[in-house]
C-alpha positions as CSV (number, residue, x, y, z in Angstrom):
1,X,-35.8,11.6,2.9
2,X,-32.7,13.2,2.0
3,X,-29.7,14.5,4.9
4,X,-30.6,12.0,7.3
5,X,-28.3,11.5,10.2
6,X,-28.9,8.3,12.9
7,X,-26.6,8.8,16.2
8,X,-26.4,6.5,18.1
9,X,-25.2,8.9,21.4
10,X,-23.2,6.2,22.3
11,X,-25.5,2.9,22.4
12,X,-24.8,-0.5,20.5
13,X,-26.8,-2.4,17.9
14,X,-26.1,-6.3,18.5
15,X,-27.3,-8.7,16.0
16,X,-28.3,-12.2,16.7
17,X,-25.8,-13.2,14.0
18,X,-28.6,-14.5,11.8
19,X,-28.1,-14.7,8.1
20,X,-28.9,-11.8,5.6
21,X,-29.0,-9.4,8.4
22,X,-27.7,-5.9,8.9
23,X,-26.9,-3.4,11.7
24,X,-28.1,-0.7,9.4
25,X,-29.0,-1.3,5.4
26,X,-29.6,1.6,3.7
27,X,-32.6,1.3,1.4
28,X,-32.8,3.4,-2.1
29,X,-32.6,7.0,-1.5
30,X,-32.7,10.5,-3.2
31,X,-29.2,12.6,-3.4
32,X,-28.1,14.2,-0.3
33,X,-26.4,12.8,2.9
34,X,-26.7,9.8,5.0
35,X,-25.0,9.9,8.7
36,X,-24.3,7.2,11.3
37,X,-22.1,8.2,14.0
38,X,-21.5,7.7,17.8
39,X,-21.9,4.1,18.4
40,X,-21.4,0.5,18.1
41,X,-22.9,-2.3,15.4
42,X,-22.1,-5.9,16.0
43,X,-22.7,-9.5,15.5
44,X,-24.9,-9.9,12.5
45,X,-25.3,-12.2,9.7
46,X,-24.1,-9.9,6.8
47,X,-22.9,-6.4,7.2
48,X,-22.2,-3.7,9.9
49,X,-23.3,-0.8,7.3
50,X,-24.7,-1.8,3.8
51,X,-25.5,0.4,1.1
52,X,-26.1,-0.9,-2.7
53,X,-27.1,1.6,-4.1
54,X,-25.4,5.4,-5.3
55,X,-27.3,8.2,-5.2
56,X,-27.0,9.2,-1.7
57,X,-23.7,10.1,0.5
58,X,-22.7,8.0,3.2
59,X,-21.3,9.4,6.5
60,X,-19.6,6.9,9.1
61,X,-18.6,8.5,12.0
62,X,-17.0,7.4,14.9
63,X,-18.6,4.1,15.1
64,X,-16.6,0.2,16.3
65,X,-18.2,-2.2,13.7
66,X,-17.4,-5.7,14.9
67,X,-18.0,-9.7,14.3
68,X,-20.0,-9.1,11.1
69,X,-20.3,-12.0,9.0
70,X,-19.3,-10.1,5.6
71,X,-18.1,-6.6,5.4
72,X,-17.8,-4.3,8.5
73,X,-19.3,-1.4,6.1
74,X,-19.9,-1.9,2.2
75,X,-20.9,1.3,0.4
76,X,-21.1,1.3,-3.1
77,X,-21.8,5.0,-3.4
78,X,-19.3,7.6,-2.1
79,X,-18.5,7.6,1.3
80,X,-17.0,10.1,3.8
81,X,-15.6,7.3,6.6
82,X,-14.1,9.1,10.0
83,X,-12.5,7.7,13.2
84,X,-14.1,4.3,13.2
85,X,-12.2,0.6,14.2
86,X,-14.2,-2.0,12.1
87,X,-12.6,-5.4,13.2
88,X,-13.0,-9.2,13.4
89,X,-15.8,-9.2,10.0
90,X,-15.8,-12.2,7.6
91,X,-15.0,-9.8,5.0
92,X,-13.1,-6.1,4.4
93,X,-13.3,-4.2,7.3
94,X,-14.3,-1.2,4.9
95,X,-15.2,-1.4,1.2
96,X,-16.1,2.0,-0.8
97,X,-16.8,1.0,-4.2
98,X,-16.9,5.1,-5.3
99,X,-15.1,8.3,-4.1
100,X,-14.3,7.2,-0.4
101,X,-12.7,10.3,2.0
102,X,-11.5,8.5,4.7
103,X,-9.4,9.6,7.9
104,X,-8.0,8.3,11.2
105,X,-9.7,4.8,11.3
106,X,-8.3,1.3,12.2
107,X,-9.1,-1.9,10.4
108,X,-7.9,-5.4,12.3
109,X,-8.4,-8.9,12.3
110,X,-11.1,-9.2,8.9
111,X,-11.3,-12.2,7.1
112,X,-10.5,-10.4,3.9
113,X,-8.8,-7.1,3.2
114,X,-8.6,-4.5,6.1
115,X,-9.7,-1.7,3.1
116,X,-11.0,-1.7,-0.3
117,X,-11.1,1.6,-2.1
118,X,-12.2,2.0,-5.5
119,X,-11.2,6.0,-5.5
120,X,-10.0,8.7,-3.7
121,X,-8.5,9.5,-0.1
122,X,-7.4,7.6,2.6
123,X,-5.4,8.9,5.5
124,X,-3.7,8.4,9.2
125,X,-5.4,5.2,9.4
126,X,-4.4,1.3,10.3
127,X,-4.4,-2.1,8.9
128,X,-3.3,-4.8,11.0
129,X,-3.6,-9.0,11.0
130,X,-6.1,-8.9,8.1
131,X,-6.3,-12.1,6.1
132,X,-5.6,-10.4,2.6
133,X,-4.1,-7.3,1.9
134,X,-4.1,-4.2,4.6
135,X,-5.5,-1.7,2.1
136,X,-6.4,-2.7,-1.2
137,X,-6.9,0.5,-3.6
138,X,-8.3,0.5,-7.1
139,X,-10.1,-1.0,-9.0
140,X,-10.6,-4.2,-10.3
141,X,-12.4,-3.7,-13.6
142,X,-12.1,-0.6,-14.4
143,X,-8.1,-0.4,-13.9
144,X,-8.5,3.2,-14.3
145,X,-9.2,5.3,-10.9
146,X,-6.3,6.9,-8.6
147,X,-6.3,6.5,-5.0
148,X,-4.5,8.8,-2.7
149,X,-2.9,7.3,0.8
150,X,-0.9,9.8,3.1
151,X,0.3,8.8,6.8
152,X,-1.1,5.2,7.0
153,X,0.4,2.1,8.2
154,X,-0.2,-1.6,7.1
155,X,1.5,-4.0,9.5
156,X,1.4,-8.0,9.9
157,X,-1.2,-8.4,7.5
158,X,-1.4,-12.1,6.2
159,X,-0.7,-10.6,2.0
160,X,0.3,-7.4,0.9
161,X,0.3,-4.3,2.8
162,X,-0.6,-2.1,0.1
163,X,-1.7,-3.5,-3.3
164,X,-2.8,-1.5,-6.4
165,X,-3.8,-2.4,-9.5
166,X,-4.6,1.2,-10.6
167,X,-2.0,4.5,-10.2
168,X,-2.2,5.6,-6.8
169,X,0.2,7.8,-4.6
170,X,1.2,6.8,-1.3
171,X,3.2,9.9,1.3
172,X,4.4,8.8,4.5
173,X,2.4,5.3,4.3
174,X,4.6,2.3,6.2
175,X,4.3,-1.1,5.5
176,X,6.1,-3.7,7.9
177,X,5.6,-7.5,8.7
178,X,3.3,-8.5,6.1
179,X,3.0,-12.0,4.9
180,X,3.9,-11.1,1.4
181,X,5.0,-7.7,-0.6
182,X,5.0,-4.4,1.8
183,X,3.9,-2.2,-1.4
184,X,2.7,-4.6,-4.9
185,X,1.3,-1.7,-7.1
186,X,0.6,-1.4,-10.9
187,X,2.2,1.3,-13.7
188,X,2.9,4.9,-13.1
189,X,2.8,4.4,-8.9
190,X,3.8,7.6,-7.3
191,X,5.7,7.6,-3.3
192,X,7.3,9.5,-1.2
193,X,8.7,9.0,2.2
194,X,7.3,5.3,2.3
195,X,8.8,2.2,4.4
196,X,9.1,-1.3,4.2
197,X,10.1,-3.4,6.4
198,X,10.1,-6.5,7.6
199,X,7.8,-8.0,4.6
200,X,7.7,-11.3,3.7
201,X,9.4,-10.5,-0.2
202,X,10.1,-7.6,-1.9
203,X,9.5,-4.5,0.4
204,X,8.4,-2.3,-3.1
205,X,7.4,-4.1,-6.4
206,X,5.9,-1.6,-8.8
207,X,5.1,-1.6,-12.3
208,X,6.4,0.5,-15.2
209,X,6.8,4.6,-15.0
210,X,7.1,4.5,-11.0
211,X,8.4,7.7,-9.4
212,X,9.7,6.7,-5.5
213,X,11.1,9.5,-3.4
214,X,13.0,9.5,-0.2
215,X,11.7,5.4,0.6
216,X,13.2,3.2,3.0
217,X,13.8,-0.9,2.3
218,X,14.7,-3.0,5.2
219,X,14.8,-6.2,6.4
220,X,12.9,-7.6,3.3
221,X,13.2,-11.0,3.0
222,X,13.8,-10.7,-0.8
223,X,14.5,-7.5,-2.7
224,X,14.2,-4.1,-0.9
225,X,13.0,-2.1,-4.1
226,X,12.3,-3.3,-7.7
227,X,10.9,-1.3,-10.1
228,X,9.5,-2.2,-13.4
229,X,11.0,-0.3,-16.8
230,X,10.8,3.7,-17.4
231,X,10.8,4.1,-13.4
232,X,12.7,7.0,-11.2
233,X,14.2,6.6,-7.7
234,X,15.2,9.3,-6.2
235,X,16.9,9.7,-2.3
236,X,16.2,5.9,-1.3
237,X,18.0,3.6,0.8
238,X,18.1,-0.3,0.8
239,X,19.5,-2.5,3.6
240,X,19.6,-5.7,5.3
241,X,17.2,-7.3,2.9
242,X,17.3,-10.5,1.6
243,X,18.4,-10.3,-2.1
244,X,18.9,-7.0,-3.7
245,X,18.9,-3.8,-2.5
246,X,17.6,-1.9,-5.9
247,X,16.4,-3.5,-8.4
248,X,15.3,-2.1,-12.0
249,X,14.3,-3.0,-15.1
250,X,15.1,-1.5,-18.6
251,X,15.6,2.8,-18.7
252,X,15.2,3.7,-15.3
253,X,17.1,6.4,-13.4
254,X,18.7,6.0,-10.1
255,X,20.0,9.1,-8.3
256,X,21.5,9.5,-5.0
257,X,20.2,6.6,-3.4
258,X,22.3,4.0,-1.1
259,X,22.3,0.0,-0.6
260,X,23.8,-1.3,2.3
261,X,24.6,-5.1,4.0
262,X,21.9,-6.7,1.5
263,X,22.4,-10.6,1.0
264,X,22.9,-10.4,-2.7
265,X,24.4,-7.3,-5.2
266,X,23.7,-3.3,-3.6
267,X,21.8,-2.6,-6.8
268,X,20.9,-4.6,-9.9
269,X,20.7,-2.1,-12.7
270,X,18.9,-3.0,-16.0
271,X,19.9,-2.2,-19.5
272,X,19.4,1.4,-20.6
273,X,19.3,2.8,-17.4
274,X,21.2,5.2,-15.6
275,X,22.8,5.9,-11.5
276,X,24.3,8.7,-10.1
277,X,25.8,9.9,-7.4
278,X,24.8,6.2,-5.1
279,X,26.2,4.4,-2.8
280,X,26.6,0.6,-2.4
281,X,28.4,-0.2,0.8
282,X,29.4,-4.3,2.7
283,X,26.5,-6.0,0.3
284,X,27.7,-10.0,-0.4
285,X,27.0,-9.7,-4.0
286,X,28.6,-7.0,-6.3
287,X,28.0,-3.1,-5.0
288,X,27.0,-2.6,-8.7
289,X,25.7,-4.8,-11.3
290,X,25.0,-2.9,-14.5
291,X,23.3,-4.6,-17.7
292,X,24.0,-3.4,-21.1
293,X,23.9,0.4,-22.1
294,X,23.9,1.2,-18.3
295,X,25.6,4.3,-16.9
296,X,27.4,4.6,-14.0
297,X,28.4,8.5,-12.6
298,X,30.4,9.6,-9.1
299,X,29.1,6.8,-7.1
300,X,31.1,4.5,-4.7
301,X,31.4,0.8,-3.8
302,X,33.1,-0.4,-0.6
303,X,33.7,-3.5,1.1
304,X,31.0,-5.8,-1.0
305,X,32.1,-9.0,-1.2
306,X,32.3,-9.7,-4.8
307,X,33.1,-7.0,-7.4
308,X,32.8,-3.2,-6.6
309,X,31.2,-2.1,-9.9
310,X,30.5,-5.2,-12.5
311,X,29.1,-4.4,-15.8
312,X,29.5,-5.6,-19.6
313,X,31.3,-4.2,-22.4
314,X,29.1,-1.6,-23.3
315,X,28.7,-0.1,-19.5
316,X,29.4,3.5,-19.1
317,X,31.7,3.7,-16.0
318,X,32.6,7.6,-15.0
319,X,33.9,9.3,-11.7
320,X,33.6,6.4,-9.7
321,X,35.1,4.5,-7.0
């Protein structure tokens, strides 16, 4: 049958934790809609939710999946995932390996990563104290689909709090206290208004072509930003982190950003590129360290305690202080 909904009007399905079993597998269905809502599924031998195949729809809704021993809910179709907590499975808490929609859940304590999406939108939900990465968006073969995160937060997860291997964009997402990176992601990464803090190494490592708008580095135990080659940062501050507070490879372009009380130089800018109108203020390396064919345009360096602006003999120095 196809648009089949199971509620659960509040009730619990509880496993015996034997192996190969599911609170509810999904056998091979027509196109249309699947629905399980308004309940509990715990303590079984695989999965909360499993469905391996992709013709049909899955819709989670409102349910606490717990104490699975592999995923919390694996969908290999597309799913549509709302208000849920999956927590304490051997696995992801939530794995959507096509188009996944989901919104306001909470993913803690799994033995792998607290979400991993293939494709598209993922929203004002949690990731906290999972053993890999808090959300984990993209894909791993195909290296081709985009993921879209707006309003979540990844905090004291044991690896990254967000990692991408695809180009995804991230608005308003916060990562804080994870074990390794607060943001790893791959080529052309797009963010705006993100945070790291308090990561265990560089609060934002991204990969060539990355645009990053109005983010906050702090308190990373390495660098606070460092972008790979081609990349823009726009509006972003970097302070009390533990190397340097902007870092970039060959032709990027830094504008109005600031680094401030970072262990090492304010920013590190690579050959080729270009800063304007920044700020690099009491950092214990050099305010600005510029590599070859790097411009420098009406920005300011105070109190760092090695050189203001440092560059080589081909640095373009103009209308600064």
């Amino acid at each position: 049958a196809t648009d089949v909904t199971l509620d659960l009007n509040g009730f619990s399905i509880i496993g015996a934790g034997l192996p190969a079993t599911s609170g509810v597998a999904i056998g091979s269905v027509p196109a249309g809609a699947i629905t399980i809502r308004n309940g509990a599924i715990r303590n079984f031998g695989s999965r909360g939710v499993s469905y391996t195949f992709t013709a049909a729809r899955v819709i989670l809704e409102d349910l606490h999946i717990t104490n699975c021993s592999f995923e919390g809910a694996f969908i290999e179709g597309d799913a549509k995932i709302t208000n849920c907590t999956v927590a304490a499975n051997g696995a992801s808490g939530i794995r959507v390996d096509g188009a996944a929609h989901i919104s306001g859940c909470q993913a803690d304590l799994n033995g792998s990563h607290g979400y991993w999406i293939e494709s598209g939108l993922i929203t004002d939900s949690l990731a906290r104290d999972n053993t890999l990465n808090g959300f984990n968006l993209g894909s791993i073969i195909t290296n081709a689909n985009s993921v879209v995160a707006v309003n979540c937060v990844s905090r004291s997860n044991d690896q990254e709090g967000f990692f991408s291997t695809d180009p995804v964009t991230l608005v308003n997402c916060h990562a804080v206290e994870n074990g390794d990176f607060g943001f790893q992601l791959d080529n052309d990464a797009s963010l705006e208004g993100c945070v790291a803090r308090q990561n265990g190494n560089v609060g934002f490592l991204t990969g060539q072509t990355a645009v990053l708008s109005r983010c906050l580095a702090s308190q990373n135990t390495s660098n606070g930003i460092n972008t790979s080659a081609n990349s823009t940062i726009e509006s972003c501050s970097a302070y009390l982190n533990g190397n340097f507070g902007i870092a970039t490879s060959l032709n990027c372009a830094i504008t109005n950003s600031t680094a401030r009380d970072n262990v090492s130089h304010g920013f590190f800018v690579g050959a080729g590129s270009s800063v304007q109108n920044c700020a690099s203020n009491i950092n214990d390396g050099d305010g600005f360290q510029l590599q070859s064919d790097a411009r420098l345009t009406h920005c300011t360096a105070d109190g760092n305690v090695s050189a203001g602006i440092r560059g080589t003999s081909d640095t373009v120095i103009d209308s600064c202080n």
